[in-house]
gemmi code that builds the backbone of each chain (N, CA, C; Angstrom):
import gemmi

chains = {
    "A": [
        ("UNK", (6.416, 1.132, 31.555), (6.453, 2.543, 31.172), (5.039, 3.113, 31.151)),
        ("UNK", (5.304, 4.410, 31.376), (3.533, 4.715, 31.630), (3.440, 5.408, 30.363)),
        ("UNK", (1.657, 5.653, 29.836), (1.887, 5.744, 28.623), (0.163, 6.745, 29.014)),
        ("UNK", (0.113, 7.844, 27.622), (-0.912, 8.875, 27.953), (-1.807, 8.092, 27.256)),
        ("UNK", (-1.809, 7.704, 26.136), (-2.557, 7.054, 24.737), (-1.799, 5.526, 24.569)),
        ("UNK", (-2.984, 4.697, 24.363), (-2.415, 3.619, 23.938), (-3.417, 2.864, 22.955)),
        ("UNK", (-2.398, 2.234, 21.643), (-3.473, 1.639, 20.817), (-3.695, 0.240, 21.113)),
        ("UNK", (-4.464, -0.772, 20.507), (-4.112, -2.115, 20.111), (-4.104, -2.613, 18.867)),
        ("UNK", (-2.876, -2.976, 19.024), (-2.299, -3.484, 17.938), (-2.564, -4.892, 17.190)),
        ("UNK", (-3.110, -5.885, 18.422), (-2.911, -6.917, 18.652), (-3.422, -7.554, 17.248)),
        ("UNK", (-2.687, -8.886, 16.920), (-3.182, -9.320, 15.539), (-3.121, -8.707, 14.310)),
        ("UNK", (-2.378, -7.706, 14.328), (-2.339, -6.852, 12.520), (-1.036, -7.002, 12.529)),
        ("UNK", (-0.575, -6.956, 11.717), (0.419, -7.245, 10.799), (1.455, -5.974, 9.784)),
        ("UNK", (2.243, -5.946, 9.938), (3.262, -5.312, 9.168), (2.309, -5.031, 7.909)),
        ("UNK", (2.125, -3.570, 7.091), (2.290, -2.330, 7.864), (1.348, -1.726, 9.247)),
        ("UNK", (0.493, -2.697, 9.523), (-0.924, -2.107, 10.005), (-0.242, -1.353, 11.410)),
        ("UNK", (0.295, -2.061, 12.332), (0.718, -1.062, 13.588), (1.371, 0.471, 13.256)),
        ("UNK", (2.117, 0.211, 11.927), (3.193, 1.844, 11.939), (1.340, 2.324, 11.390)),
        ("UNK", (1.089, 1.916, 10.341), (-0.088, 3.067, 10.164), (-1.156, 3.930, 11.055)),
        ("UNK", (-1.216, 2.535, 11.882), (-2.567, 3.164, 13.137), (-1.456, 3.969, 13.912)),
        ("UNK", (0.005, 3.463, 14.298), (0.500, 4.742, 14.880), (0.522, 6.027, 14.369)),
        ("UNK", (0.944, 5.931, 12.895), (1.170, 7.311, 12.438), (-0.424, 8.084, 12.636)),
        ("UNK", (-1.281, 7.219, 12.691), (-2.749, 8.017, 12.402), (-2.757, 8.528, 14.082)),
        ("UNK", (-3.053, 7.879, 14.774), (-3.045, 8.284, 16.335), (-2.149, 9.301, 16.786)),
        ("UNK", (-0.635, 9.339, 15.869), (0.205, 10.334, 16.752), (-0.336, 11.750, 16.385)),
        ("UNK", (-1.067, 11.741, 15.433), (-1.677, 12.823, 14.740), (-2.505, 13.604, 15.673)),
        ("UNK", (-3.132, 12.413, 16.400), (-4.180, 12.981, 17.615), (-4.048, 13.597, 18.556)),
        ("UNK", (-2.848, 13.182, 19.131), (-2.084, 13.395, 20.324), (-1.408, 14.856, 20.529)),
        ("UNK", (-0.925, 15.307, 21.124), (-0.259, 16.608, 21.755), (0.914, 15.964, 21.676)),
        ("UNK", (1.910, 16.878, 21.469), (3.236, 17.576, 21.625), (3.235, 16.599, 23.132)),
        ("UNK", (4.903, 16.019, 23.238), (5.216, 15.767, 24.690), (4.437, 14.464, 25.212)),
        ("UNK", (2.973, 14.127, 24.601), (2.489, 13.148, 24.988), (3.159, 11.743, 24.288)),
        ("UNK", (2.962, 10.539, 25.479), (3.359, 9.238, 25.074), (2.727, 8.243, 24.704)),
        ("UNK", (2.859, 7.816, 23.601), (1.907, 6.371, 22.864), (2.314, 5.238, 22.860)),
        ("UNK", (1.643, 3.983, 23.474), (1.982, 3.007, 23.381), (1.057, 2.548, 22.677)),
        ("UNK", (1.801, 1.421, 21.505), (1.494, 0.502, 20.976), (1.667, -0.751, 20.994)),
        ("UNK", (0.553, -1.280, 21.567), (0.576, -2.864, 21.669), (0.355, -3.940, 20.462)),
        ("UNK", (1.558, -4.516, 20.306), (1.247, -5.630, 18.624), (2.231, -6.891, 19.250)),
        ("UNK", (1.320, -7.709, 18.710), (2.256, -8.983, 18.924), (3.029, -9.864, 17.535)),
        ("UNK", (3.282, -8.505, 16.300), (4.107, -8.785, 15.320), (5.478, -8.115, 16.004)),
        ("UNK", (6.251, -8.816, 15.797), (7.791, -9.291, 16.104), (8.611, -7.738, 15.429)),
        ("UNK", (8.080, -7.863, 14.173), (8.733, -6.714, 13.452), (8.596, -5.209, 14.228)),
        ("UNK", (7.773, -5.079, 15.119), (7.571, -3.606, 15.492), (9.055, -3.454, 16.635)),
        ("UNK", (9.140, -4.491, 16.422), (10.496, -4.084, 17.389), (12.163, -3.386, 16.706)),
        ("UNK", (11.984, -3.603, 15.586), (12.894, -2.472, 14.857), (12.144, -1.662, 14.172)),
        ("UNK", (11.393, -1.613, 13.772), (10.029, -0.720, 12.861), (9.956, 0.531, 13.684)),
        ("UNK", (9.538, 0.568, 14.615), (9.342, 1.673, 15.645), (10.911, 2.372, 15.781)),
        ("UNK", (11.252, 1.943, 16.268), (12.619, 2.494, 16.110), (13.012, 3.478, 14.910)),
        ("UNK", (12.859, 2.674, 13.893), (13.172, 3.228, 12.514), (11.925, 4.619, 12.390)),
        ("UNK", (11.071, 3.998, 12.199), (9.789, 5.085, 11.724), (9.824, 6.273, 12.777)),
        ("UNK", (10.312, 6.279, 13.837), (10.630, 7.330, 14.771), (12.073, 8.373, 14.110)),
        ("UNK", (12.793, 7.042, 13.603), (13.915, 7.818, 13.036), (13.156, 8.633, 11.578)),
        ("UNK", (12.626, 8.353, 11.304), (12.188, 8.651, 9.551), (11.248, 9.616, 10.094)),
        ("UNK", (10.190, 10.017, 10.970), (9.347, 10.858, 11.156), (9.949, 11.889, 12.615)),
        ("UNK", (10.561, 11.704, 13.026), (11.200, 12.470, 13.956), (10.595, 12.663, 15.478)),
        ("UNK", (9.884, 11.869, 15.772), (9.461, 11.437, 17.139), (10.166, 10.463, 17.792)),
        ("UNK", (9.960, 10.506, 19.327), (11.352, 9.838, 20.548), (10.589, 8.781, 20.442)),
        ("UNK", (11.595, 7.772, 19.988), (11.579, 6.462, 20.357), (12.174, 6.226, 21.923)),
        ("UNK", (11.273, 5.635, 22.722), (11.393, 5.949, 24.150), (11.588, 4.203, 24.709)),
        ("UNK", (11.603, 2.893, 23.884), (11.780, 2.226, 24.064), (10.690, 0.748, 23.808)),
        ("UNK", (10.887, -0.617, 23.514), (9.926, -1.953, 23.863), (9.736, -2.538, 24.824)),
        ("UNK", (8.982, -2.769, 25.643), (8.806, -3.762, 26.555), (7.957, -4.899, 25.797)),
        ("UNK", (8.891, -6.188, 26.110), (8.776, -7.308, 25.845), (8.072, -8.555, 27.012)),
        ("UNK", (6.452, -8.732, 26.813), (6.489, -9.408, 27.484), (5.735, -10.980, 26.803)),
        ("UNK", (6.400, -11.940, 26.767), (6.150, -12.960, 26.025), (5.831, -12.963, 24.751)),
        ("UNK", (4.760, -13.258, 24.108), (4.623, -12.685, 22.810), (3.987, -11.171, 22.438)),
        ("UNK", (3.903, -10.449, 23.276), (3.122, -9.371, 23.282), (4.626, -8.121, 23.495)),
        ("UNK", (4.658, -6.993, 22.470), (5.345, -6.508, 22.471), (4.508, -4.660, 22.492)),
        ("UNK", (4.931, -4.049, 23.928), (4.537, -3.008, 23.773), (5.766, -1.734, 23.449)),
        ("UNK", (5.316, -0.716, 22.694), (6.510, 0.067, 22.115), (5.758, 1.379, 22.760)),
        ("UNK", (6.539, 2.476, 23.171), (6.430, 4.007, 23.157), (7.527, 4.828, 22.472)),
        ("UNK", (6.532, 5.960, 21.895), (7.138, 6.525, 21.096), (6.432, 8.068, 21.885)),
        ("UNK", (7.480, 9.048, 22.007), (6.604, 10.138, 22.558), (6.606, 11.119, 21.422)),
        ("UNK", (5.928, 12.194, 21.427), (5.553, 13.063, 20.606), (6.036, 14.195, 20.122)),
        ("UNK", (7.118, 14.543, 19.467), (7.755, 15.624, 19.519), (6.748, 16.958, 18.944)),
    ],
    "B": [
        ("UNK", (16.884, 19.073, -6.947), (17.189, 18.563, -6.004), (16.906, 16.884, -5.315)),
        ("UNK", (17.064, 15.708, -4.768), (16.212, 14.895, -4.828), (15.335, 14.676, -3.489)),
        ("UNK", (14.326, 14.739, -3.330), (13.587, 14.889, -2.168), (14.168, 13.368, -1.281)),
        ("UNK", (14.686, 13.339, -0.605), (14.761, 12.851, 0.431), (13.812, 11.480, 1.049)),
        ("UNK", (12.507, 12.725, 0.751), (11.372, 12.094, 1.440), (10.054, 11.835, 0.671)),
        ("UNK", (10.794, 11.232, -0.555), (9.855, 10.892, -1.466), (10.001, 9.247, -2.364)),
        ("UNK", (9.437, 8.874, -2.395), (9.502, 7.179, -3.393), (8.015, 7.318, -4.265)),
        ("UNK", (9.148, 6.828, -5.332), (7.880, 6.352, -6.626), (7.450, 5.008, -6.861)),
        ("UNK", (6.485, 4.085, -6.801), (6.547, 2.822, -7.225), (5.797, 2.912, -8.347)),
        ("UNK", (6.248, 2.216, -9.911), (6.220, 1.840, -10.675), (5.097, 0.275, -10.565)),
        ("UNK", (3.600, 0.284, -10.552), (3.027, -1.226, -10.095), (2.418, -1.653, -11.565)),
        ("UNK", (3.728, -2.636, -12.337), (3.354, -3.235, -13.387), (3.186, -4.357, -13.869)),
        ("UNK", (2.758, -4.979, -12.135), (1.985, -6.489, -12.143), (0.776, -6.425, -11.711)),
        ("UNK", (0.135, -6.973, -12.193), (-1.434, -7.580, -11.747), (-1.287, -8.658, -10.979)),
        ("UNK", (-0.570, -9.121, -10.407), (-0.411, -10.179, -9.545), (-1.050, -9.907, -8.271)),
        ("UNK", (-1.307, -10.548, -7.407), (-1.682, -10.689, -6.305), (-0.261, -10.230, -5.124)),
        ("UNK", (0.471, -11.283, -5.302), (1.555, -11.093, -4.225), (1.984, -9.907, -4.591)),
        ("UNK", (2.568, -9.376, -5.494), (3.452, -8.867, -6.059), (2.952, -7.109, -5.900)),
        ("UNK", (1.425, -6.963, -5.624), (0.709, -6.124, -5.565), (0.479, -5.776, -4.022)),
        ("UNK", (0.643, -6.731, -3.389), (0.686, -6.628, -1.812), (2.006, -6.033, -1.317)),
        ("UNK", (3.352, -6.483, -2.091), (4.137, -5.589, -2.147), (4.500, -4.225, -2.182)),
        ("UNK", (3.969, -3.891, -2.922), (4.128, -2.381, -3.981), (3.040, -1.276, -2.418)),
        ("UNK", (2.158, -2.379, -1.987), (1.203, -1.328, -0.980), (1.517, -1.566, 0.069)),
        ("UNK", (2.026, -2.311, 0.650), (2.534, -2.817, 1.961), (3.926, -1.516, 2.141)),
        ("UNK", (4.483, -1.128, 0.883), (5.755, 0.009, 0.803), (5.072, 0.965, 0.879)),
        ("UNK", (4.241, 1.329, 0.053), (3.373, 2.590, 0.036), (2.943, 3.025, 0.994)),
        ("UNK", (1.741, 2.383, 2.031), (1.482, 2.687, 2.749), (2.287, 2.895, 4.371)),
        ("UNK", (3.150, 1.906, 3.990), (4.527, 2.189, 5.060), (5.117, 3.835, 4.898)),
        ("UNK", (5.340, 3.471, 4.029), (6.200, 4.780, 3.286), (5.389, 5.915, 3.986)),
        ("UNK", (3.750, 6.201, 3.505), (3.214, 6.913, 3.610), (3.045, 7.087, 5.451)),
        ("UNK", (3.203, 6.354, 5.604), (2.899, 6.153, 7.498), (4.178, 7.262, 8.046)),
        ("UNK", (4.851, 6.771, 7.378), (6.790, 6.995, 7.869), (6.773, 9.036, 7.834)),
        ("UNK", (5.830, 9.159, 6.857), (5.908, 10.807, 6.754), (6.416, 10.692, 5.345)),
        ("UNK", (6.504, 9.804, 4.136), (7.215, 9.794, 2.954), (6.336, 10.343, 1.926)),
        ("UNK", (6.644, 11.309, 1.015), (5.580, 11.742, 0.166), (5.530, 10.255, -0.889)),
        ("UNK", (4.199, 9.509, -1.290), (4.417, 8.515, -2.387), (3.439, 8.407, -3.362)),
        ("UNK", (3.875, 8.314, -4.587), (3.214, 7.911, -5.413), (3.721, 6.989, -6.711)),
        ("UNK", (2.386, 6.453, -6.996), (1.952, 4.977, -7.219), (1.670, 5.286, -9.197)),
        ("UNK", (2.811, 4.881, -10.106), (2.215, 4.263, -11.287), (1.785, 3.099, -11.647)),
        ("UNK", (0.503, 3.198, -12.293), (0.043, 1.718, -12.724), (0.166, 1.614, -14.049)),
        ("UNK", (0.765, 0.576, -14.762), (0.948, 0.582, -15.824), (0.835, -1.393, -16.256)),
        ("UNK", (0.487, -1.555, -17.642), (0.184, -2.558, -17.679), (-0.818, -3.616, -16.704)),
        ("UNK", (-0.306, -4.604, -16.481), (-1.343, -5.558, -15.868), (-1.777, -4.895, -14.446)),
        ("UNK", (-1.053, -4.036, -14.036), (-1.001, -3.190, -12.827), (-2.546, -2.511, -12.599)),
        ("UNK", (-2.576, -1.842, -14.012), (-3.923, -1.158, -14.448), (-5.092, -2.029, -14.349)),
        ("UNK", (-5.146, -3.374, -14.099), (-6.225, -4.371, -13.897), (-6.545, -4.150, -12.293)),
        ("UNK", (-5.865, -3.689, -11.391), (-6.104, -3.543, -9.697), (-7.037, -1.996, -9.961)),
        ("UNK", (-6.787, -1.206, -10.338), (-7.246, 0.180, -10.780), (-8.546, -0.096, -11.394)),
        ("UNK", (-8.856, -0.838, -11.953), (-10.149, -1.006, -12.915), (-10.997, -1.742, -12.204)),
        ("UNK", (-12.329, -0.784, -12.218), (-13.334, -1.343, -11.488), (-13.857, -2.956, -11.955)),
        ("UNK", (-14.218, -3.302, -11.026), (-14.725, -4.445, -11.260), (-16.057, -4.485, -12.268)),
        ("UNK", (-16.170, -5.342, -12.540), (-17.434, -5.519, -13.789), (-17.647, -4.773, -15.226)),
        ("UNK", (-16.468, -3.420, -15.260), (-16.697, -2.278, -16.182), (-16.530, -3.237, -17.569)),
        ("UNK", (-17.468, -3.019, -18.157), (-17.349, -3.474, -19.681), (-16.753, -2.393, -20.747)),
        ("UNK", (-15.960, -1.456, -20.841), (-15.474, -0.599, -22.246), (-15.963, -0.825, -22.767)),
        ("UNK", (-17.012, 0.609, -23.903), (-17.277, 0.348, -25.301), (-16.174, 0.136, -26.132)),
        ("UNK", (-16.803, 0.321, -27.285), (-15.801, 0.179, -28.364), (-14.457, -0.419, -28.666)),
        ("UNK", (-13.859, -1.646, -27.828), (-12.977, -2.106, -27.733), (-13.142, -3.218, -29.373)),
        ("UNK", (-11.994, -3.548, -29.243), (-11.512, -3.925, -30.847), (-11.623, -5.367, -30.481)),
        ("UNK", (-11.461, -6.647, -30.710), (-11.244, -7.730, -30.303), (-10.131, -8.160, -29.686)),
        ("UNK", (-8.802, -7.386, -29.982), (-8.057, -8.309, -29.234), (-7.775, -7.346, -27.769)),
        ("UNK", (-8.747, -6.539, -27.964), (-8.600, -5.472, -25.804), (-9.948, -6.197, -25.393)),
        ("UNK", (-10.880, -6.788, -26.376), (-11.922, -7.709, -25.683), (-11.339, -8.734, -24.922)),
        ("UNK", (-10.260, -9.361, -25.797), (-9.457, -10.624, -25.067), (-8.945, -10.183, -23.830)),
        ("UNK", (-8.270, -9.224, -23.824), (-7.436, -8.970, -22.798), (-8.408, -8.336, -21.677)),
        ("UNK", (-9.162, -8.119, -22.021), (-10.294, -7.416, -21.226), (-11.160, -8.582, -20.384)),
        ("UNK", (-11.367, -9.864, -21.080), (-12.385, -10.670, -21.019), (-10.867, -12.037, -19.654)),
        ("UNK", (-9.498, -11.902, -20.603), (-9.009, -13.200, -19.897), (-8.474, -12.804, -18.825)),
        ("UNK", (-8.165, -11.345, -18.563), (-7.408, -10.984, -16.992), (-8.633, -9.720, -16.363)),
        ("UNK", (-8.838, -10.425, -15.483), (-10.583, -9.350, -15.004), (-9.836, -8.396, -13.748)),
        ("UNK", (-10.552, -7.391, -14.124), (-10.243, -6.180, -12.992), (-10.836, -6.399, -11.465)),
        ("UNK", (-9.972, -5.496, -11.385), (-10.917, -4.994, -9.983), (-9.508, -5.418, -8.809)),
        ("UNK", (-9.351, -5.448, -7.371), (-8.754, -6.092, -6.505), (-9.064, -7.997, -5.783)),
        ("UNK", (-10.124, -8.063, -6.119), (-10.885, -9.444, -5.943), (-10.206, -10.193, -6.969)),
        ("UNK", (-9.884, -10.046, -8.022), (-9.717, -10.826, -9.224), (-8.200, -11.424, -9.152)),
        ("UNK", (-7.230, -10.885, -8.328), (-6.053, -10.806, -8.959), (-5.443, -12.810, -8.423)),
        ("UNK", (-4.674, -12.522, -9.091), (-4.120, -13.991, -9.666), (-2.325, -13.932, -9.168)),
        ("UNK", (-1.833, -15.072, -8.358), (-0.262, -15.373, -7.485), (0.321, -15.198, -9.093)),
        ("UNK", (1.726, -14.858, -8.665), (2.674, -15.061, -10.022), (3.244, -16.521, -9.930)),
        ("UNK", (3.041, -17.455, -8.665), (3.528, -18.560, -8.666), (2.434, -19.290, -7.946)),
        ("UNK", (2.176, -20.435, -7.952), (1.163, -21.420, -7.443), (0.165, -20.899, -7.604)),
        ("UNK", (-0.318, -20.304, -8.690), (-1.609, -19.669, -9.067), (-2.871, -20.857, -8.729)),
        ("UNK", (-2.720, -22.043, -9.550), (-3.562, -23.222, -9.213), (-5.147, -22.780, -10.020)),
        ("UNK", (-5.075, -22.062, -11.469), (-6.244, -21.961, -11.309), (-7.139, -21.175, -10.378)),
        ("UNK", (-6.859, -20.391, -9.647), (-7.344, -19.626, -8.880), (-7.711, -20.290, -7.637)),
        ("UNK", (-6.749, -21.309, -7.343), (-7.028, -22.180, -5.894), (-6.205, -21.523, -4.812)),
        ("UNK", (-4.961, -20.985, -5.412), (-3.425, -20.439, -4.837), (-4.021, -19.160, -4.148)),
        ("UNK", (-4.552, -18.488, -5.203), (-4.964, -16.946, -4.333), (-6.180, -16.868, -3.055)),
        ("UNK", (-6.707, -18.204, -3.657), (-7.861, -18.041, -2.658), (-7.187, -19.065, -1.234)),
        ("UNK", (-6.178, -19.394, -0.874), (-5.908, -20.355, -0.057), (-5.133, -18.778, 0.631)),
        ("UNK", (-4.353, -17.892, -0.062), (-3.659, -17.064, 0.355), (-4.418, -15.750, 0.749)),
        ("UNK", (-5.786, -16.142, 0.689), (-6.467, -14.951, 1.256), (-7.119, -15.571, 2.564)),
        ("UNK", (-7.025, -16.648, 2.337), (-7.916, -17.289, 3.393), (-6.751, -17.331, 4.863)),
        ("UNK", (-5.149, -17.403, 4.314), (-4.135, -17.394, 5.431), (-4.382, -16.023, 5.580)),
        ("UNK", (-4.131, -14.868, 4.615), (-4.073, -13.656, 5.318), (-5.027, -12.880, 6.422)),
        ("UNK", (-5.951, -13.642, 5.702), (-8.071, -13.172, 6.689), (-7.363, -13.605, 8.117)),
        ("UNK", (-6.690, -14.970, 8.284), (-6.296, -15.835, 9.575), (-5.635, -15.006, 10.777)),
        ("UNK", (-4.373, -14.398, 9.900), (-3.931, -13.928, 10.308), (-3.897, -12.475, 10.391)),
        ("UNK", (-5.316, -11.739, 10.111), (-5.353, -10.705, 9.958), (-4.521, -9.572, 8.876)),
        ("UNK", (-4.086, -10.016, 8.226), (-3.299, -9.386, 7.238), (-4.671, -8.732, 6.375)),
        ("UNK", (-4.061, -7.216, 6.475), (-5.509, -6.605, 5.353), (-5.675, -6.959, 4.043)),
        ("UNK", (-6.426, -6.866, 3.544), (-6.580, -7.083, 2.271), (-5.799, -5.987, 1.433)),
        ("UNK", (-6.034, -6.214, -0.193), (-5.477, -5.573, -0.973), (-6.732, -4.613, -1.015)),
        ("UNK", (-7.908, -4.293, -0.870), (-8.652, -3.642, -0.851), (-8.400, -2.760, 0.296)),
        ("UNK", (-8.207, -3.468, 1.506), (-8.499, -2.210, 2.623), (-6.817, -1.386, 2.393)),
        ("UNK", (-5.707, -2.061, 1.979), (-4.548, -1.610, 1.564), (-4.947, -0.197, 0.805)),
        ("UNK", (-5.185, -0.353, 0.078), (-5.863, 0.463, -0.925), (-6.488, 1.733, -0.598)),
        ("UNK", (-7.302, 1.188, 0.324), (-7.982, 2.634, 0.960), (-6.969, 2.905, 2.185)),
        ("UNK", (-6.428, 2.794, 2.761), (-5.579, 2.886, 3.899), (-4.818, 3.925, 3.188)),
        ("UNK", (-3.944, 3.180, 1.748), (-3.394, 3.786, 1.159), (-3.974, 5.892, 0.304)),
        ("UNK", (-4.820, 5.535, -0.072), (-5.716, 6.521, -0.400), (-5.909, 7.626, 0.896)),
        ("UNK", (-6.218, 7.020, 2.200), (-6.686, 7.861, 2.980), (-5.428, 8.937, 3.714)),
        ("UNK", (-4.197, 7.878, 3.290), (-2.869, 8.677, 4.034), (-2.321, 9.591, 2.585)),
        ("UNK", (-2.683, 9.985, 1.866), (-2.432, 10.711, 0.605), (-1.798, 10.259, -0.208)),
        ("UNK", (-1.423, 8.878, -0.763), (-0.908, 8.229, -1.420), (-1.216, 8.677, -3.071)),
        ("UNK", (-0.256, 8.976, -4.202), (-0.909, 9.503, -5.183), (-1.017, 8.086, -6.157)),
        ("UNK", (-1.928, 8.230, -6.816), (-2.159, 7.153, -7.783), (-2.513, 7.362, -8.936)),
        ("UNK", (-1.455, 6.896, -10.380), (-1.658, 7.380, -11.401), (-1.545, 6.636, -12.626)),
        ("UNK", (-2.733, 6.590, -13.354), (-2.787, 5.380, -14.031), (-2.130, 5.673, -15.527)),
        ("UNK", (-1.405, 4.578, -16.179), (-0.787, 5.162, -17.416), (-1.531, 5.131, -18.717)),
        ("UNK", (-1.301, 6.164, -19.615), (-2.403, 6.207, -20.445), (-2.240, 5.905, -21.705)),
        ("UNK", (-1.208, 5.401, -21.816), (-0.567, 4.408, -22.969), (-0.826, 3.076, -22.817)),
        ("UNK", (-0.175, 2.555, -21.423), (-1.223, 1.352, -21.173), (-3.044, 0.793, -21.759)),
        ("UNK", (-3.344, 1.859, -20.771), (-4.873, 1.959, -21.103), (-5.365, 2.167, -22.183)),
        ("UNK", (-4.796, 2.715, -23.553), (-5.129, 2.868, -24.564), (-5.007, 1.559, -25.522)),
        ("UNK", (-3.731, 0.569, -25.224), (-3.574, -0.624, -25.100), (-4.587, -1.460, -24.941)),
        ("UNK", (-4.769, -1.391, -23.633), (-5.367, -2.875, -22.925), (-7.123, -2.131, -23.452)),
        ("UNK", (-7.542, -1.210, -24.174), (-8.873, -0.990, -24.049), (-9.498, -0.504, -22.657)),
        ("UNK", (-8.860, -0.119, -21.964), (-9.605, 0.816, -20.145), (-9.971, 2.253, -20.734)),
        ("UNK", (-10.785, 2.484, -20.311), (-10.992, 3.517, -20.584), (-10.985, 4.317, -18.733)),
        ("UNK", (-10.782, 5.670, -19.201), (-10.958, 6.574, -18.129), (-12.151, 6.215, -16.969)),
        ("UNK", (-13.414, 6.772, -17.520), (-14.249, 6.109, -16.680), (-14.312, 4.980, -16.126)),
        ("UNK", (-13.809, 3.627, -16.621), (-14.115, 2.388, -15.983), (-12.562, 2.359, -14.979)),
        ("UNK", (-11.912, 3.425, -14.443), (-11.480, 3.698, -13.263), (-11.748, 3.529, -12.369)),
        ("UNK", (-10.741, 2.862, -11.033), (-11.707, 3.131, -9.812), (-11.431, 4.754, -9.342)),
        ("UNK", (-12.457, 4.978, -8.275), (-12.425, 6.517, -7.865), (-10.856, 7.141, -6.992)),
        ("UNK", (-10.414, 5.563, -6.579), (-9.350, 6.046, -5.992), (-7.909, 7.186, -6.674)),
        ("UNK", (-7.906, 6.569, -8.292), (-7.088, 7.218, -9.236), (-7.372, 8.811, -9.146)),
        ("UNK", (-5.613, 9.144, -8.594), (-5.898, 10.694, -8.757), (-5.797, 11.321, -10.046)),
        ("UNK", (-4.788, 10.937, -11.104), (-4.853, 11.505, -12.512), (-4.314, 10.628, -13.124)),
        ("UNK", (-4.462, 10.860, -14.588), (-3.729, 9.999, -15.745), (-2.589, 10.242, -16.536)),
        ("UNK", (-1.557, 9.864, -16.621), (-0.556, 10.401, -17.015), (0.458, 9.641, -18.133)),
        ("UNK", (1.694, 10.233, -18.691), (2.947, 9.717, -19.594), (3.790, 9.474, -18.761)),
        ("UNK", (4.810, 8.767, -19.520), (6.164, 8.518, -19.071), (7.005, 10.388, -18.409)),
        ("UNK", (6.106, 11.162, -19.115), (6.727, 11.560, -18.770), (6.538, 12.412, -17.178)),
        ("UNK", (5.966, 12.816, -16.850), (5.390, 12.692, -15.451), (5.597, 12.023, -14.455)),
        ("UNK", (5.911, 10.847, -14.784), (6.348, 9.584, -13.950), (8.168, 9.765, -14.053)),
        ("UNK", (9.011, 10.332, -15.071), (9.917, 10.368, -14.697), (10.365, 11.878, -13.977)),
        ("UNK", (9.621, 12.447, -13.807), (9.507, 13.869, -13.320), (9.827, 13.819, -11.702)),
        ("UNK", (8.772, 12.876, -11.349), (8.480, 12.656, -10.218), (9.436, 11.698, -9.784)),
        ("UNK", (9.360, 10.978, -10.598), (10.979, 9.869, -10.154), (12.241, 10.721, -9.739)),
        ("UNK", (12.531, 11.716, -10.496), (13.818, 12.371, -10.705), (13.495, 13.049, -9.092)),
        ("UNK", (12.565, 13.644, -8.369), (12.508, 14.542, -7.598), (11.973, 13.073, -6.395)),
        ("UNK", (12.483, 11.880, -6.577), (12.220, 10.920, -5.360), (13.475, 10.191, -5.075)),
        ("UNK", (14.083, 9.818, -3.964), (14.983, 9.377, -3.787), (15.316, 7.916, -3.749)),
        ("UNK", (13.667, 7.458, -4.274), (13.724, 5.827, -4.280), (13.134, 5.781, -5.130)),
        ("UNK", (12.506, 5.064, -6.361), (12.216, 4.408, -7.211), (12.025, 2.913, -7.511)),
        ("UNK", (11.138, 2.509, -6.985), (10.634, 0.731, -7.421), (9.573, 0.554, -8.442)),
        ("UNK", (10.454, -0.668, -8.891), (9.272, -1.257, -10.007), (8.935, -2.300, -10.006)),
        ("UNK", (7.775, -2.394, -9.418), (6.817, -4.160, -8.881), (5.983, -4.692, -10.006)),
    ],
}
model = gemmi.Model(1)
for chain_id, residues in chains.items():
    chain = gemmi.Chain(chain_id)
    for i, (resn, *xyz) in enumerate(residues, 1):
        res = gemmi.Residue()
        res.name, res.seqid = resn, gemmi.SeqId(i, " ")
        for name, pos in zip(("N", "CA", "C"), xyz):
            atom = gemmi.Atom()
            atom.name, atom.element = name, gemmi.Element(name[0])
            atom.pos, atom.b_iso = gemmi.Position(*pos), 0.0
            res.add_atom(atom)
        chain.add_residue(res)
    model.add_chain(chain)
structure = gemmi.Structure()
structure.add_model(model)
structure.setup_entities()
């Protein structure tokens, strides 16, 4: 998935990815897409959810080995 | 009405784990878009209290309590496998490993996403804290009753 903004996540831990997302989506424009790269397991329903709870498109995970990238676009 | 999008945590352990809890929600919470705020009450009020602050005028037995459970976020002590202070330091040394933040950077993370923090002043009158030997993070000091104010107008309520 192509992505406008992307963080790294890599190595932090539940809450640290939703936070640096919520801080970054802040940055971003309307319509634009963020990927977040974390290789905690949990962002794979987390994102989902916190999209549901803050009202931005959860646009999907790509899973590749232990490395899990998520986009969320920007409403 | 009850806000929806609001949680209160009640943090009335000084524990270590138990304190990683209470901010690990908070700052989630706060990430999520959740309005939150944070009572400290009892041993809770030892994470809130700066490190090293000596209180005047304390009586002897808020000296004790002052002198046997030490403030600050550095200090705090597991509710289980404490070990003498071997337990917390083995469990900071896994979290450093694995990157897990501290209860300090929690703290400010927490602080920086508007997290409210409010220390109780019945407690503190208790344990001998005084106002000043606060850390700066504390936004005000408050009663029960304030705290159930805010409870009533949150749709979650925890007490760690």
């Amino acid at each position: 998935m192509k992505a406008d903004v992307s963080i790294d996540c890599l190595g932090l831990f539940c809450p640290m990815p939703i936070v640096k997302t919520a801080e970054k989506i802040k940055e971003i424009d309307a319509g634009k897409v963020l990927e977040v790269i974390s290789d905690d397991e949990g962002i794979v329903d987390d994102m989902p959810n916190w999209c549901k709870m803050t009202g931005h498109e959860f646009l999907g995970v790509e899973q590749n080995e232990d490395e899990f990238k998520a986009y969320v676009k920007k409403v | 009405m009850a806000d929806k999008n609001a949680v209160t945590i009640i943090a009335f352990s000084g524990d270590l784990d138990k304190l990683f809890a209470s901010f690990t929600i908070a700052t989630g919470a706060a990430a999520s878009g959740m309005k939150v705020s944070m009572f400290f009450t009892f041993w809770g009020l030892k994470l809130i209290q700066q490190e090293g602050s000596k209180p005047k005028g304390l009586n002897w037995m808020q000296k004790m309590f002052s002198w046997m459970v030490k403030p600050g976020t550095e200090k705090r002590s597991l509710s289980k496998l404490n070990m003498f202070g071997a337990g917390p330091a083995m469990l900071k040394k896994l979290m450093k490993k694995s990157k897990v933040p501290s209860l300090k950077e929690m703290m400010t993370a927490a602080r920086s996403m508007g997290v409210k923090m409010t220390a109780c002043t019945t407690s503190m009158e208790v344990m001998g804290i005084t106002k000043e030997s606060l850390s700066p993070e504390v936004d005000n000091i408050a009663g029960v009753t304030s705290f159930l104010a805010e409870a009533k107008e949150s749709s979650m309520t925890l007490f760690i």
